[in-house]
LUMDREN-388197 format. One line per 2 residues: number of its first residue (from 0); their letters; for each residue x, y, z of C-alpha. Coordinates in steps of 0.5 Angstrom, whole numbers, plus 2048, in hexadecimal, padded with zeros to 3 digits. Each point is the difference from the previous one (the first is absolute). Example, Ala and Ser with C-alpha at 12.3 -4.5 7.8 and 13.67 -1.06 7.14 Angstrom:
BEGIN
0	AS	819 7F7 810 ~ 802 807 7FE;
***
This chain:
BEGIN
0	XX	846 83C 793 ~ 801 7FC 7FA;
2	XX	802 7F9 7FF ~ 7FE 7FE 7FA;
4	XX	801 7F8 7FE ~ 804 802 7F9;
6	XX	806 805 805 ~ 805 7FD 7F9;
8	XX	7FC 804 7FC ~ 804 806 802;
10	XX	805 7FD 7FB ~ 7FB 800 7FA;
12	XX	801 807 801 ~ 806 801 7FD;
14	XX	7FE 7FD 7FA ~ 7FD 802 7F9;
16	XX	7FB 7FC 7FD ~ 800 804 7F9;
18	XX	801 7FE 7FA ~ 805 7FA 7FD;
20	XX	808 802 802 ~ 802 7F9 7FE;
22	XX	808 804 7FF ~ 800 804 807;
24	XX	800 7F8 803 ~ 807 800 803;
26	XX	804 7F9 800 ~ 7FD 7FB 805;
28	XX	7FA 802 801 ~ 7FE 7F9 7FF;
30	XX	804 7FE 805 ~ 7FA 7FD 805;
32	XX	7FE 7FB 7FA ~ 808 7FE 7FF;
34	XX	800 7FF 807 ~ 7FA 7FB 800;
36	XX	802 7FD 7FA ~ 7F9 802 7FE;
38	XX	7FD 805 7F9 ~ 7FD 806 803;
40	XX	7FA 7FE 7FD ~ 7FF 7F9 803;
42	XX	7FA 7FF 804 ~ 801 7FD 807;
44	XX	7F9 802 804 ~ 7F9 802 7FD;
46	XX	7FC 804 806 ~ 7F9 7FD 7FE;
48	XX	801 800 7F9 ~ 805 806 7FF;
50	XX	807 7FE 7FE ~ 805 802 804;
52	XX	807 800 7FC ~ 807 7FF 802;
54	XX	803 808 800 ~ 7FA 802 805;
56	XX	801 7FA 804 ~ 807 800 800;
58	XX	801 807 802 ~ 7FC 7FF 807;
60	XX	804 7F9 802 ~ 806 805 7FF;
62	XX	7FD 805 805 ~ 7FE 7F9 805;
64	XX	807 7FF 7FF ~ 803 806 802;
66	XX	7FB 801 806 ~ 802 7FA 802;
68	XX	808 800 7FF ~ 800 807 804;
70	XX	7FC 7FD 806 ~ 806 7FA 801;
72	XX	805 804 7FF ~ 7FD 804 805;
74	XX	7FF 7FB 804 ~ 807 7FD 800;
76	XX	7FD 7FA 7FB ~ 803 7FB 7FB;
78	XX	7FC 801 7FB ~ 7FD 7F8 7FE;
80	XX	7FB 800 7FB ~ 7FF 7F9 801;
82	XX	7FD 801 808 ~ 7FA 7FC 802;
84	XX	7FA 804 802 ~ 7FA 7FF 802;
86	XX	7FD 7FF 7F9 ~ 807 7FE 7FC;
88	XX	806 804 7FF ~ 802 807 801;
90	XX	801 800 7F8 ~ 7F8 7FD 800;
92	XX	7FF 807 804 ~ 802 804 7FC;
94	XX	7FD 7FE 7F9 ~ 7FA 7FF 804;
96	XX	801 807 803 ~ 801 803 7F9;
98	XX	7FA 7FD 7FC ~ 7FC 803 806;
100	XX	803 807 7FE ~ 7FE 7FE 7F8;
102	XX	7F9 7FD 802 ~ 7FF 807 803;
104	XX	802 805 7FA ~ 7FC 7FB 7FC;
106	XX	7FA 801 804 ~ 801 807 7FF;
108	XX	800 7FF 7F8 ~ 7FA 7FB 802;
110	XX	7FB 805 804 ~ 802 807 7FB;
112	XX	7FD 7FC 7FA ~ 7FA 7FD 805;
114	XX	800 808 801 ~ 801 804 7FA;
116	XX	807 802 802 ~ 804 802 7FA;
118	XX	807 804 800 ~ 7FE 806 7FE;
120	XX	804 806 7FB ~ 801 804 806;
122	XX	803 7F9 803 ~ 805 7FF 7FB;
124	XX	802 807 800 ~ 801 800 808;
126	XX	804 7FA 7FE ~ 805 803 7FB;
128	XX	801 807 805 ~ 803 7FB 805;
130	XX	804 7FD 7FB ~ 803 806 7FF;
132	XX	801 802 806 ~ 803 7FB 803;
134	XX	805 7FF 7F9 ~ 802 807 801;
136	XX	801 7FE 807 ~ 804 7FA 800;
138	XX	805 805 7FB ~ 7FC 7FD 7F9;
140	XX	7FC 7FB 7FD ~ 806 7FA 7FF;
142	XX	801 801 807 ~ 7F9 800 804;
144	XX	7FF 7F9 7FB ~ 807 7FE 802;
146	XX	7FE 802 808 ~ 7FA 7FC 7FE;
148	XX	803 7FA 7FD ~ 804 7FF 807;
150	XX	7F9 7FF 803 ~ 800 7FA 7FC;
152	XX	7F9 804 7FC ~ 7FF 7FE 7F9;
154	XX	7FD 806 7FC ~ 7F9 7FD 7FE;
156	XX	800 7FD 807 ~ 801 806 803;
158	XX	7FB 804 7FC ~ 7FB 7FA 802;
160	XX	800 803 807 ~ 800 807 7FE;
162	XX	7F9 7FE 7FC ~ 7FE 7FC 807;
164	XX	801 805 804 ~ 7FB 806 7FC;
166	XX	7FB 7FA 7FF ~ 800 7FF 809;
168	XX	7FF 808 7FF ~ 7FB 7FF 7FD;
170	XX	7FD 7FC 804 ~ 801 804 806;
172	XX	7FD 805 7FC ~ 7F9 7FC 7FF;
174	XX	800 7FE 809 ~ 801 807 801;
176	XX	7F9 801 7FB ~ 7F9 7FF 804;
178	XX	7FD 7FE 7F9 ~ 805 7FB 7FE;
180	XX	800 7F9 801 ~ 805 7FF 805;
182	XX	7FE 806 805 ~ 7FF 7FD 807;
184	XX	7FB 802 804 ~ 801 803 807;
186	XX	7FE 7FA 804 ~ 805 7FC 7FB;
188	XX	806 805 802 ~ 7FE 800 808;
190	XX	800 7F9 800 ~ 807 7FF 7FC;
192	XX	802 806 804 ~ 7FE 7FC 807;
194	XX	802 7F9 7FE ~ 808 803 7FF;
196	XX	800 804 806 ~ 801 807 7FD;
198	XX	801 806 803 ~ 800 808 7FF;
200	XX	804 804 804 ~ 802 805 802;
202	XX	808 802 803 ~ 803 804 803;
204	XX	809 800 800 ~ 805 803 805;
206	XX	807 7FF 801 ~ 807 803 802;
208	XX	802 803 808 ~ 7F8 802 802;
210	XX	7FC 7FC 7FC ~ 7FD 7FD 805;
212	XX	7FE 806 804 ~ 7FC 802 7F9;
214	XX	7FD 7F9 7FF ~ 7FD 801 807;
216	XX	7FE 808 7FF ~ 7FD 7FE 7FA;
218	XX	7FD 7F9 803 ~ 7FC 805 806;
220	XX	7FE 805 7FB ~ 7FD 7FA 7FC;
222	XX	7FC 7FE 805 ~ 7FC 805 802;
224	XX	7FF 801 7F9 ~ 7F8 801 7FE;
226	XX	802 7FF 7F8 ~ 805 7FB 802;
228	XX	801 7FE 7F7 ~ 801 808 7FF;
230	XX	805 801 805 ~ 804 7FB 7FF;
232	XX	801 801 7F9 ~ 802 807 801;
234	XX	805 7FE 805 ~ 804 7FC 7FB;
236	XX	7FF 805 7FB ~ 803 805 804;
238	XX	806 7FB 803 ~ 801 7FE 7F9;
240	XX	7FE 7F9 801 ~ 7FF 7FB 7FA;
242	XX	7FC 802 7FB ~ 7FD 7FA 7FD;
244	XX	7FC 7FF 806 ~ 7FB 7FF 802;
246	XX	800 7FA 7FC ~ 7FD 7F9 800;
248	XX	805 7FA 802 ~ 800 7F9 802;
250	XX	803 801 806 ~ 805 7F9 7FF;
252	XX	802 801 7F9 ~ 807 802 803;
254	XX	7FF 807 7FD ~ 800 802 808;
256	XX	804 7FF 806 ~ 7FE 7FB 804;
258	XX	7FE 803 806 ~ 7FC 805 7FB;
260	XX	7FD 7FB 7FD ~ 7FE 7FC 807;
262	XX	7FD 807 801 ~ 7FC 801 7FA;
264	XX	7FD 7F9 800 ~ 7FE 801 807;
266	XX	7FC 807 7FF ~ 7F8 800 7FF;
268	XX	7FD 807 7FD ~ 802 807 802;
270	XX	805 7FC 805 ~ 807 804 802;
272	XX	805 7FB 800 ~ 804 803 805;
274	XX	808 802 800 ~ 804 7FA 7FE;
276	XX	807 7FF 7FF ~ 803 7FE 7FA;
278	XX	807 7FF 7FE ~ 800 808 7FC;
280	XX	7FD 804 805 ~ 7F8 7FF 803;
282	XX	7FA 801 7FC ~ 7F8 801 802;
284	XX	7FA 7FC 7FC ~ 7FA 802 7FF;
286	XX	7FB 7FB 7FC ~ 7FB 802 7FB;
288	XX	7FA 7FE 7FE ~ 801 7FA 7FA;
290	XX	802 803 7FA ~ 7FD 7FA 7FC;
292	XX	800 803 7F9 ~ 809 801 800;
294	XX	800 7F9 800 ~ 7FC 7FF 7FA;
296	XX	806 7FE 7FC ~ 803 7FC 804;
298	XX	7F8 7FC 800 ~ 801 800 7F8;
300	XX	808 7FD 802 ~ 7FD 7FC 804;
302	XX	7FB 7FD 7FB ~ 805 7FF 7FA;
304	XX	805 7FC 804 ~ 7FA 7FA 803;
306	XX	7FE 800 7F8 ~ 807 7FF 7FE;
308	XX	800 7FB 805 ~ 7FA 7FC 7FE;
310	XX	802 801 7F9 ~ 800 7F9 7FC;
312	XX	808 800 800 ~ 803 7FB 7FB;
314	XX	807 7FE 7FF ~ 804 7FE 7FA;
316	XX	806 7FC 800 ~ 804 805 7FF;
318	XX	7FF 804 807 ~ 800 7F7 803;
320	XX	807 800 7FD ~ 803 807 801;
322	XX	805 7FF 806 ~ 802 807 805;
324	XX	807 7FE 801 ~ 802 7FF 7FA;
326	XX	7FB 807 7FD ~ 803 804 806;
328	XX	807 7FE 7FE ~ 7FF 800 7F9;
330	XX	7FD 808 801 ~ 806 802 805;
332	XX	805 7FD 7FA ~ 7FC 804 7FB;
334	XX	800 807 804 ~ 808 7FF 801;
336	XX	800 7FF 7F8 ~ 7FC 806 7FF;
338	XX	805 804 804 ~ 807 7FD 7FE;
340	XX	7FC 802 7F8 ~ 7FF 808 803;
342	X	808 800 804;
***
């Protein structure tokens, strides 16, 4: 049921943090900097003191960018990065979106040094496997660093969020640790569990031409059930029901239908939901005693975000003076460049 504040984090995944491989560097990977008519290096934020440079900033006011290109286009919108909104233009957004974005990773590096978090040996060679793997897949090195320019990823800052990434693993690690110092407590994770409305649950599917017979055949077993959990756990065994179930969920975070949602959310312990009608077939709930310890992480995620929003954020003239349209613009010549150079 994760839902982890740090989803781009999957792309450090791909990357390697090993070793100084300056000539593997394709052309244009500083794009992100010529875009801005900015140097990599320069400071545009410092997160309570930690310098934030322009080649990790950049990287996530590109993904903003992108987000909300899709979103218009999607939409039927001209794209306008001049538009008024409630707290300035559409570009203020999305530079402010994107500091967000880097104030958090920065309070990952912060909360791994307050910790003791350090990259580790195995760390660094997990890295260097899936640098590997993914080069043999993308059909060799040049052309996964080359499909990796595309994404507009500077190597050093790419291999920056790959080091986040195994530092927030770290951190996980230590939530999970009842001897650390960001090991919550059960009262700390029921209460976090009440205050967002989560729910464990269990479910039962059917779908096709008698689906809905069997969800009623299953519905009136249920109910005279002695060891209602149990059964109802077999019963979808043995109908091959999902298997990440039961699981715990915010019934509103859109991972469920509507009318699935509804019923979770309105489920009080050891409740059946009854048989209701979705667009895929008919499904049966069961809600389950809170499982509070599956959203110990999602408790940590939760903390590293209000401290990244707290944080003491200061910025320079060089985030003041950078304008969205003209890096967005900048960054679409860049790429069209890069193309024209690899035909």
């Amino acid at each position: 049921m994760r839902r982890t504040i740090l989803p781009l984090l999957l792309i450090c995944l791909l990357l390697s943090a090993c070793g100084e491989q300056e000539a593997r560097t394709p052309p244009g990977n500083d794009s992100l900097a010529s875009a801005a008519g900015l140097e990599t290096d320069t400071v545009v934020a410092t997160v309570d003191g930690r310098e934030v440079a322009a080649g990790q900033y950049l990287y996530w006011l590109a993904v903003v960018c992108d987000e909300i290109q899709a979103y218009y286009q999607s939409a039927g919108i001209a794209l306008n990065w001049s538009a008024t909104l409630e707290n300035g233009t559409l570009g203020d957004y999305a530079k402010s979106q994107a500091l967000r974005s880097a104030a958090l990773y920065a309070t990952v590096e912060a909360w791994a040094e307050r910790y003791g978090c350090a990259l580790t040996e195995e760390d660094r060679a997990s890295m260097e496997t899936d640098w590997a793997e993914k080069s043999a897949a993308a059909g060799g090195e040049e052309a996964y660093l080359a499909r990796l320019a595309e994404q507009a990823l500077d190597r050093a800052a790419a291999e920056k969020l790959a080091e986040d990434h195994y530092l927030y693993l770290h951190l996980c690690a230590l939530a999970a640790d009842e001897d650390s110092g960001l090991w919550a407590g059960e009262a700390e994770l029921a209460s976090f569990f009440r205050q967002q409305g989560y729910v464990t649950a269990d479910i039962l599917t059917f779908s096709g031409e008698n689906g809905e017979s069997r969800a009623a055949e299953a519905f009136a077993k249920l109910n005279g059930s002695q060891s209602l959990a149990a059964d109802f756990a077999a019963l979808r065994t043995a109908a091959g029901g999902p298997e990440d179930y039961p699981r715990t969920l915010l019934p509103a975070d859109g991972t469920l239908p509507a009318e699935l949602a509804a019923a979770a959310g309105a489920l009080a312990e050891g409740q059946l939901s009854g048989i209701v009608e979705t667009e895929g077939g008919w499904a049966i709930l069961l809600r389950l005693p809170d499982d509070t310890a599956a959203v110990r992480q999602d408790l940590l995620d939760q903390q590293l975000q209000a401290a990244a929003d707290e944080a003491r954020l200061q910025t320079t003239e060089a985030y003041e003076t950078l304008d969205t349209a003209a890096f967005w613009a900048g960054l679409g010549r860049e790429k069209t460049a890069m193309g024209n150079e690899e035909t």
